[in-house]
C-alpha positions in Angstrom: 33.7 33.2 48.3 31.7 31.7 50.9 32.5 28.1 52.2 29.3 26.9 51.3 29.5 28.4 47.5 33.2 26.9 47.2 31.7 23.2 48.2 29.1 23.7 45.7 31.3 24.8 43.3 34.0 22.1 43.6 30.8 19.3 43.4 29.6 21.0 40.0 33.6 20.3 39.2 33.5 16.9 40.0 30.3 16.1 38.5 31.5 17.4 35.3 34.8 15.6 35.5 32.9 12.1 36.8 30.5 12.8 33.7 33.3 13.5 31.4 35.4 10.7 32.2 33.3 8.1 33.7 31.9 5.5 32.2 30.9 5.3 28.7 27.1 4.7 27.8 25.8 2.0 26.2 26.5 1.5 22.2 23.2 1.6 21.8 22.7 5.1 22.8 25.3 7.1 21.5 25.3 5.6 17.9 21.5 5.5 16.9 18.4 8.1 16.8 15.3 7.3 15.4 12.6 8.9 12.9 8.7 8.2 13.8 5.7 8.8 12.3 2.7 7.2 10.6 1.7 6.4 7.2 -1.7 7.1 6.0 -4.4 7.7 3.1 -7.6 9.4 2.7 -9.2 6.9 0.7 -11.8 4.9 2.2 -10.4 1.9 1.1 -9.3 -1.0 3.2 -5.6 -2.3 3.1 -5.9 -5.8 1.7 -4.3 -9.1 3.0 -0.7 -8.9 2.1 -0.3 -5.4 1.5 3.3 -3.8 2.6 4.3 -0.9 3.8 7.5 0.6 3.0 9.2 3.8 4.7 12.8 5.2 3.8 15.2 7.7 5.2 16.4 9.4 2.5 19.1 12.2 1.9 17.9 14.8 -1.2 20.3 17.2 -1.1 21.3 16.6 -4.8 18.7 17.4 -7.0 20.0 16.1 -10.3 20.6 12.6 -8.7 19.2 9.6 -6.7 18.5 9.8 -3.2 20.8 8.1 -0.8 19.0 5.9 1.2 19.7 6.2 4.7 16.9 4.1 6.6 14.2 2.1 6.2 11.5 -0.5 7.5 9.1 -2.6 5.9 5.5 -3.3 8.1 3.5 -6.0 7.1 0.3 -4.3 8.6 -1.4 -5.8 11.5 -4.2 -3.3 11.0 -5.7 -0.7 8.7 -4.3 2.9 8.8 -2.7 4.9 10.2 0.5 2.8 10.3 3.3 3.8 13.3 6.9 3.7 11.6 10.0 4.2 13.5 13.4 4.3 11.2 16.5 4.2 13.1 20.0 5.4 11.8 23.3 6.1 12.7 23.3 10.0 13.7 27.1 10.3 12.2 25.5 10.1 8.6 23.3 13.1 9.2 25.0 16.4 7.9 23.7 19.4 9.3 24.3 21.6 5.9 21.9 19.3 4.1 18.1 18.0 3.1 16.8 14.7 4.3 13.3 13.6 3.9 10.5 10.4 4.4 9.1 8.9 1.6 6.7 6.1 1.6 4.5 3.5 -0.4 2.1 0.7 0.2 2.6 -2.5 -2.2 0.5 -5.4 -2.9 3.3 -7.8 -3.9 4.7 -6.4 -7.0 2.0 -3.7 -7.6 2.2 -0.1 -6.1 -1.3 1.0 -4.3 -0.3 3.8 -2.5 2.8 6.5 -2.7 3.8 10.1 -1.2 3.5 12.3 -3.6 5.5 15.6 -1.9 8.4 16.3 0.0 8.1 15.6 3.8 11.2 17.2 5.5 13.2 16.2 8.8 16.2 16.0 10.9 17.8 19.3 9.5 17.3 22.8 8.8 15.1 22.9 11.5 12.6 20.5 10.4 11.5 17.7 13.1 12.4 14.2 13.5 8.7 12.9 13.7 6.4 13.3 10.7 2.8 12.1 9.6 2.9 10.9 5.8 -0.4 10.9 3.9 0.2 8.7 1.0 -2.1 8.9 -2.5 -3.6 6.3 -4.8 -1.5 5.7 -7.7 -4.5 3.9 -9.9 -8.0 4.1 -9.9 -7.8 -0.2 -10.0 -5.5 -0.5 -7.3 -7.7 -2.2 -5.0 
């Protein structure tokens, strides 16, 4: 080995072991990851005053029983649609071997306007951790 390898070498060592040991990051960013997207409709139908939004993390792996709820985040719109959502969780309650998936609707207090209506994948089995959801009306009075 030349000198100049076996000085490389031992600072790839070091690095690692300075890396390894060091310092531990930040809370922050070793127990949280986040889920982003948007929410929209095709209707050409403006959000009223008051109208919320309402995004969820959900696991559905088990098909004969409620989805565990594992995020979610409630926007009181600023603006019409689309609507940026960002859902952050706690990475240690993601399991690789199973189904996770966004689901979203639009209230005006009590009443649903708006609601996904299929399966929008992420995290696992390589689906992504960004999605767009495009919500549909759930009554032809809902405005």
């Amino acid at each position: 080995m030349t000198r100049k390898f076996s000085i490389a070498l031992l600072a790839v060592f070091v690095s690692a072991c300075a890396f390894t040991f060091g310092e531990p990051t930040s809370w922050s960013e070793t127990t949280t990851a986040t889920v982003t997207g948007t929410v929209t409709y095709r209707e050409r139908i403006a959000l009223t005053p008051g109208a919320v939004v309402e995004v969820r993390l959900l696991d559905v792996s088990l098909a004969d029983a409620p989805a565990k709820l594992i995020a979610e985040q409630t926007i009181t719109p600023e603006h019409q649609v689309p609507i940026a959502f960002e859902l952050t969780y706690d990475p240690a309650d993601i399991d690789a071997r199973l189904s996770y998936a966004v689901r979203a609707a639009i209230y005006n207090g009590e009443r649903l306007l708006f609601t996904t209506d299929r399966n929008y994948p992420v995290l696992t089995r390589g689906h992504p951790d960004r999605v767009d959801l495009v919500l549909i009306r759930t009554s032809v009075d809902a405005q």
